[in-house]
C-alpha positions in Angstrom: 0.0 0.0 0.0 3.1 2.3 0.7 2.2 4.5 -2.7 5.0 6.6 -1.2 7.8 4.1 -0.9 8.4 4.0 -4.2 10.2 7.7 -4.8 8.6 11.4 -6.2 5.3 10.5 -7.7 4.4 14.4 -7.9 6.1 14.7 -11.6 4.4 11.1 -12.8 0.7 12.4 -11.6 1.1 15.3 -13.8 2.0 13.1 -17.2 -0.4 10.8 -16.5 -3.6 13.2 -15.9 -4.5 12.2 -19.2 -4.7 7.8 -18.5 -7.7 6.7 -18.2 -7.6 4.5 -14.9 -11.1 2.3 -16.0 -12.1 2.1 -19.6 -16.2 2.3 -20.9 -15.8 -1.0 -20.5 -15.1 -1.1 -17.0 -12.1 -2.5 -17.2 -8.2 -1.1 -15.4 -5.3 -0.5 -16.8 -4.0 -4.3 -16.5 -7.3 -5.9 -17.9 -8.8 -6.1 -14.0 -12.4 -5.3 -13.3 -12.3 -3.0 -10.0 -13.4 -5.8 -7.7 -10.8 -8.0 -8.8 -7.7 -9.0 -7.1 -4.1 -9.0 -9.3 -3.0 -13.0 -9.6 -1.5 -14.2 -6.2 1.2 -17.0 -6.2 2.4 -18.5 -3.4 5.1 -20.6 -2.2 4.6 -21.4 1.5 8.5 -23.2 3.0 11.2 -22.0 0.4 13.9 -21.8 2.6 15.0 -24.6 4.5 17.1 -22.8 7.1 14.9 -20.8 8.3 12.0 -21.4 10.8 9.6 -20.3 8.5 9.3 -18.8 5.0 7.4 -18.1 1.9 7.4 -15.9 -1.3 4.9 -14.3 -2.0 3.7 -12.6 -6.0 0.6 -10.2 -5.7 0.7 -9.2 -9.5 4.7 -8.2 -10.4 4.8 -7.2 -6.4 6.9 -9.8 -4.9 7.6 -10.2 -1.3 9.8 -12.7 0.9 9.3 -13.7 4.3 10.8 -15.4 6.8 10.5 -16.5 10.3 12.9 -17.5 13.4 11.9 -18.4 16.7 10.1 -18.2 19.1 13.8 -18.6 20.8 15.9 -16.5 23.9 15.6 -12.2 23.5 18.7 -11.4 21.8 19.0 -8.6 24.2 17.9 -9.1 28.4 16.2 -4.9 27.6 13.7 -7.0 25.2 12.5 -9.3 27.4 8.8 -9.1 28.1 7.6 -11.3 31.8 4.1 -11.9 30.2 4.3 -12.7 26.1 6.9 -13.0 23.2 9.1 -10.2 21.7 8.1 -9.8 18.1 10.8 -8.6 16.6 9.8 -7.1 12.9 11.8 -5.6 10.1 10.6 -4.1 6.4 12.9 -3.5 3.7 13.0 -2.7 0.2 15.6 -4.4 -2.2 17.6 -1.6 -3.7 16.4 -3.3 -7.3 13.1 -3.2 -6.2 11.5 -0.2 -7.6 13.1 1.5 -10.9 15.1 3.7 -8.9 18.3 3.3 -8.3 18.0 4.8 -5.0 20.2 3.3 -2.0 17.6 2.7 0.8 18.9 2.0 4.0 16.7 0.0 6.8 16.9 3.0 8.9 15.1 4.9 6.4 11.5 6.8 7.4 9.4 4.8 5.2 11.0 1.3 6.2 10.8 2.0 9.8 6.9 3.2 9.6 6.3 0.1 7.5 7.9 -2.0 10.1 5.9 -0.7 12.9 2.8 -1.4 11.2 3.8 -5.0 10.3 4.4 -5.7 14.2 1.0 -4.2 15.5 -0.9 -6.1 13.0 0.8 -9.5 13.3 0.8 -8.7 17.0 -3.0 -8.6 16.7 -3.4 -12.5 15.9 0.1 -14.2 16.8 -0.4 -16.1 20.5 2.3 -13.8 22.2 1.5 -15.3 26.1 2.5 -18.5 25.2 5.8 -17.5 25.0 7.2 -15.4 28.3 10.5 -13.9 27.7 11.0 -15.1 24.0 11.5 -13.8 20.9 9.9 -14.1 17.3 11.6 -12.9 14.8 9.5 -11.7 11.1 11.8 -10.4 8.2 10.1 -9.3 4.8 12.1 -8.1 2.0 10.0 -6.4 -1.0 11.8 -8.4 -4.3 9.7 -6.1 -6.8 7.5 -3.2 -5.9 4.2 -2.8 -7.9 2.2 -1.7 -5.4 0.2 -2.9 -2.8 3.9 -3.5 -0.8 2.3 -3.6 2.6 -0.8 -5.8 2.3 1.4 -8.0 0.0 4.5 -8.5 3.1 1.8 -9.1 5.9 0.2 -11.8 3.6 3.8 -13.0 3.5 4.1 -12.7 6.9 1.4 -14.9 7.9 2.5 -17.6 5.7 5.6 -17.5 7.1 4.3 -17.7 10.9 1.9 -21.0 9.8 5.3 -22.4 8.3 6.9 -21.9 11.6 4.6 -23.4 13.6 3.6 -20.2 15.6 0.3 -20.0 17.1 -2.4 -17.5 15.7 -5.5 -16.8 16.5 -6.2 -16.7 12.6 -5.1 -15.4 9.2 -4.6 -11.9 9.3 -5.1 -10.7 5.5 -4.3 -7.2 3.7 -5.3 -5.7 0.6 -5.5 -2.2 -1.2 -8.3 -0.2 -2.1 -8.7 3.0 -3.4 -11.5 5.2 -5.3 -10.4 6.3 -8.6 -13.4 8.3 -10.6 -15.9 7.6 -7.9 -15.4 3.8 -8.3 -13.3 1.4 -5.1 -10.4 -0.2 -7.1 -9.0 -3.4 -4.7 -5.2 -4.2 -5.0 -3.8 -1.3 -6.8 -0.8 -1.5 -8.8 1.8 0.9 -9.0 0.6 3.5 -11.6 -3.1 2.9 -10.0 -1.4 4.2 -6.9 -0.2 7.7 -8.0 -3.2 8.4 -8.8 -4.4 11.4 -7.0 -7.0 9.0 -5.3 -8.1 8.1 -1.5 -5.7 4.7 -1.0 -6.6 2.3 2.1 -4.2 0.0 3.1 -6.9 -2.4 5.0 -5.7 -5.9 7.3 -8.2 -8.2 9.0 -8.8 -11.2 10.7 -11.3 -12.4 8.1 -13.3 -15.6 10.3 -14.2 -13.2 13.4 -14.4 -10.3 10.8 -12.1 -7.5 12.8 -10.3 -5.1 11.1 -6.6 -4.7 12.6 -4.9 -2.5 10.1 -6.5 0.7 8.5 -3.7 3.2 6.6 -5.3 5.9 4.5 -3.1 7.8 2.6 -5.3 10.2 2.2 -8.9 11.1 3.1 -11.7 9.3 2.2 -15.3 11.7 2.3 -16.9 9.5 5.2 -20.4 9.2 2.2 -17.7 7.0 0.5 -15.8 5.2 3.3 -18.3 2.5 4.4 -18.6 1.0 0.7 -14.5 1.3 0.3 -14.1 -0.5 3.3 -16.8 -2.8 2.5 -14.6 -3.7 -0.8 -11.5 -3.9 1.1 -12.5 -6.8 3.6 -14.3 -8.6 0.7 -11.0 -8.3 -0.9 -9.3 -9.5 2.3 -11.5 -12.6 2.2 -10.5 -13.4 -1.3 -7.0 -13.3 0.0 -7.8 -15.4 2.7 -9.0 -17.8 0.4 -6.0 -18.2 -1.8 -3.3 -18.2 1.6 -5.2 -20.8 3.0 -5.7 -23.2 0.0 -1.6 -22.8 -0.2 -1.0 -23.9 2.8 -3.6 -26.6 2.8 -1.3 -27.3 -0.4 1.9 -27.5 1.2 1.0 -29.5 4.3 -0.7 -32.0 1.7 2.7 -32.4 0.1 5.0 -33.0 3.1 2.5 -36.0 4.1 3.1 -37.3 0.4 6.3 -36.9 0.7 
């Protein structure tokens, strides 16, 4: 959802006032209608040394995840009496946007993206089971085409059911924003800089909570209810694709 992350989009809005973001057809840019979600591939377990991984496509966004722990604080300051540690961290490849900028970890953006990545896996992962411990969640953005958020916290939680962690459930995130009075689900990129509302939404989708809401800028509240409504529904499809590739995987390690 981090429209921003990806460098000055002030001098791209103004050459593309003329694009036309849904055709008479009502179709986008990529051949999507608005309620449809960009192709999601998932591999759930690609890394073997870690606790738990998986990659992650959401269109050409691709995202990595993995997962360490739950195992001793690193540091004795981190230690909490009463739940786990989560320990979170957000970066960007430096070939992941067409910039050629260096982005260091430290940077605004990456740090504000980690937060929101711990509060919102905080919101489901079992923390009390595990006093004084720590859980560590890495995501790396490969390619950025949008939607970089919702796409590592979908990661994320693919990662966590590969490790074994207990959750309360899925969390799921997705983009939506209202282009030409129409809610748009899982922007990409140039869908993004548009000069439209854009709603970064998480939820838990079976007890139907929402634990992440980023707007990037205002929605008029006549508008908000049926943007949000979009953006759970679209949470729910992405529910359904994380949970059939996991059902996947854990079918193929009995096989094998």
């Amino acid at each position: 959802g981090f429209s921003h992350l990806t460098g000055d989009s002030k001098q791209k809005k103004t050459e593309m006032a003329g694009l036309e973001f849904l055709s008479p057809e009502g179709l986008r840019i990529d051949g999507r209608r608005s309620h449809e979600l960009r192709k999601i591939n998932c591999t759930v377990g690609p890394l073997a040394q870690a606790d738990g991984s998986a990659r992650l496509e959401q269109g050409n966004t691709k995202v990595l995840a993995t997962v360490y722990g739950p195992h001793e604080v690193s540091s004795r300051s981190k230690a909490v009496h009463d739940r786990a540690f989560i320990n979170c961290q957000f970066s960007m490849a430096t070939f992941s946007t067409g910039e050629r900028k260096k982005r260091s970890k430290g940077d605004r953006r990456s740090i504000e993206a980690t937060s929101l990545l711990r509060q919102t896996l905080e919101s489901t992962i079992l923390m009390e089971l595990f006093p004084r411990s720590q859980i560590d969640v890495y995501v790396q953005v490969l390619q950025s085409d949008g939607g970089n958020l919702a796409a590592c916290i979908n990661a994320a939680t693919l990662a966590l059911i590969d490790a074994g962690i207990p959750m309360k459930e899925y969390v799921c995130s997705c983009t939506v924003g209202y282009i030409e009075d129409t809610p748009f689900v899982d922007l990409n990129y140039v869908e993004e800089t548009a000069k439209g509302p854009l709603l970064t939404v998480a939820t838990l989708p079976k007890s139907r909570k929402i634990v992440l809401l980023l707007m990037e800028s205002t929605v008029h509240e006549d508008n908000l209810k049926k943007v949000l409504e979009k953006g759970m529904k679209a949470c729910d499809m992405v529910y359904t694709v994380l949970n059939t590739s996991v059902r996947e995987h854990v079918l193929q390690n009995i096989q094998t």
